[in-house]
C-alpha positions, 0 to 999 in steps of 0.5 A, a space after each residue: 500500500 502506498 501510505 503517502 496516498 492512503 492518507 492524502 485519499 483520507 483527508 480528501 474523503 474526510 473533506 468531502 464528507 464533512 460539509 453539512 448538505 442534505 446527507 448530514 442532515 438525514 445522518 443527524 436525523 436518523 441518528 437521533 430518531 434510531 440510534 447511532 448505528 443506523 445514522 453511521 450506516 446512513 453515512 457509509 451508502 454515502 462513503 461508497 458512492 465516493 469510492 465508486 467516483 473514485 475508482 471511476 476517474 483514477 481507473 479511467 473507466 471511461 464509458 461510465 463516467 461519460 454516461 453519467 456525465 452524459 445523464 446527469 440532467 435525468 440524475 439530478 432530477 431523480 436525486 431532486 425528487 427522491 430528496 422531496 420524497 424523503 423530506 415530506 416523509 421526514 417532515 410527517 413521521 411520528 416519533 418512536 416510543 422511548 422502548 422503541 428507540 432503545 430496540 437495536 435497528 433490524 438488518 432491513 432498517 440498516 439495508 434500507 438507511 444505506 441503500 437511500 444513501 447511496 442512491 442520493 450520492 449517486 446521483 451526483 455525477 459531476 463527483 467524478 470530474 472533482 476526483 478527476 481533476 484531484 487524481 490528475 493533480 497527483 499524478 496517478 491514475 489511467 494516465 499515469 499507470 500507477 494503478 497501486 497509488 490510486 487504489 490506495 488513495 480510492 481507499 483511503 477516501 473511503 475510510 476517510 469518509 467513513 471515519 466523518 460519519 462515525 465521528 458525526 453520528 457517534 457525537 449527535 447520539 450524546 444528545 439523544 436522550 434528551 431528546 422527548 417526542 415533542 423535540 423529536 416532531 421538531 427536529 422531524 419538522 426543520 429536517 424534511 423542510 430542509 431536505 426537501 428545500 435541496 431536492 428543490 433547488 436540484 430540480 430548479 437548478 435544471 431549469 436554469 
């Protein structure tokens, strides 16, 4: 493994995660309504959508970068109408009983929480052209052939990514008990109109 890359890749996966956007915000949310598992699960859909544009631009996979570049109108208008989905949905749900909330999540709950993220994330195409340019200013990738620099630094963005959502779920779980079901519909309330306000602004953001 090269170490030197890995750990570039690390700080760049941690950096690319850690801006708070919609994602976050389902992370926060989920965290808090579920418990701290299904929020770092929530995360990880996410940290694997990141290597997979990772593995894309630094292995030079071309015919898949081209076609989501190529479709990035229809992904962006899915991804928009999936965020809208998902914040009215937040928006409406109930709080779970104190009992219920200690329950440990179920594994289609877990399935459920990483499969959304990694769909969202997915329909950012545009990812690729930023690992691209990030990969090409290292040197490494396709074009350069050194295909063991990019693979160590495709991972090291993964457990770069990854290591953020543990931190972010592992410190919003602290406040979890204090958090009644009146706090609960609130924190529901602002997290769907936010999230649906994103899947807005992807939808009009294609108008333009």
């Amino acid at each position: 493994m090269e170490v030197s890359f890995f750990l570039r890749g690390a700080v760049l996966g941690f950096s690319i995660a850690a801006p708070v956007g919609p994602i976050g915000i389902l992370c926060i949310r989920r965290t808090l309504a579920e418990g701290r598992l299904v929020g770092f699960v929530s995360g990880l859909g996410a940290a694997t959508a990141d290597v997979f544009f990772g593995c894309i631009a630094a292995f030079g996979v071309t015919f898949v970068s081209g076609f989501m570049v190529e479709q990035e109108t229809w992904l962006r208008l899915i991804g928009g109408l999936f965020l809208c989905y998902l914040g009215v949905r937040t928006f409406f749900a109930r709080p779970v009983e104190q009992a219920a909330q200690a329950a440990p999540a179920g594994s289609r709950g877990l399935v459920q929480a990483y499969a959304s993220t990694l769909a969202l994330t997915l329909t950012n195409p545009m990812t690729i052209i930023a690992f691209a340019a990030v990969f090409a200013g290292m040197g490494i990738g396709a074009a350069g052939g050194d295909y063991a620099a990019a693979g160590s630094l495709v991972l090291g963005v993964f457990c770069g990514s990854a290591a953020w959502w543990l931190l972010l779920s592992g410190f919003v779980s602290l406040f979890r008990r204090q958090i009644d079901p009146p706090k609960m519909m609130l924190i529901n309330g602002i997290s769907g109109i936010i999230i649906a306000a994103f899947g807005v602004l992807a939808v009009a953001s294609l108008a333009v």
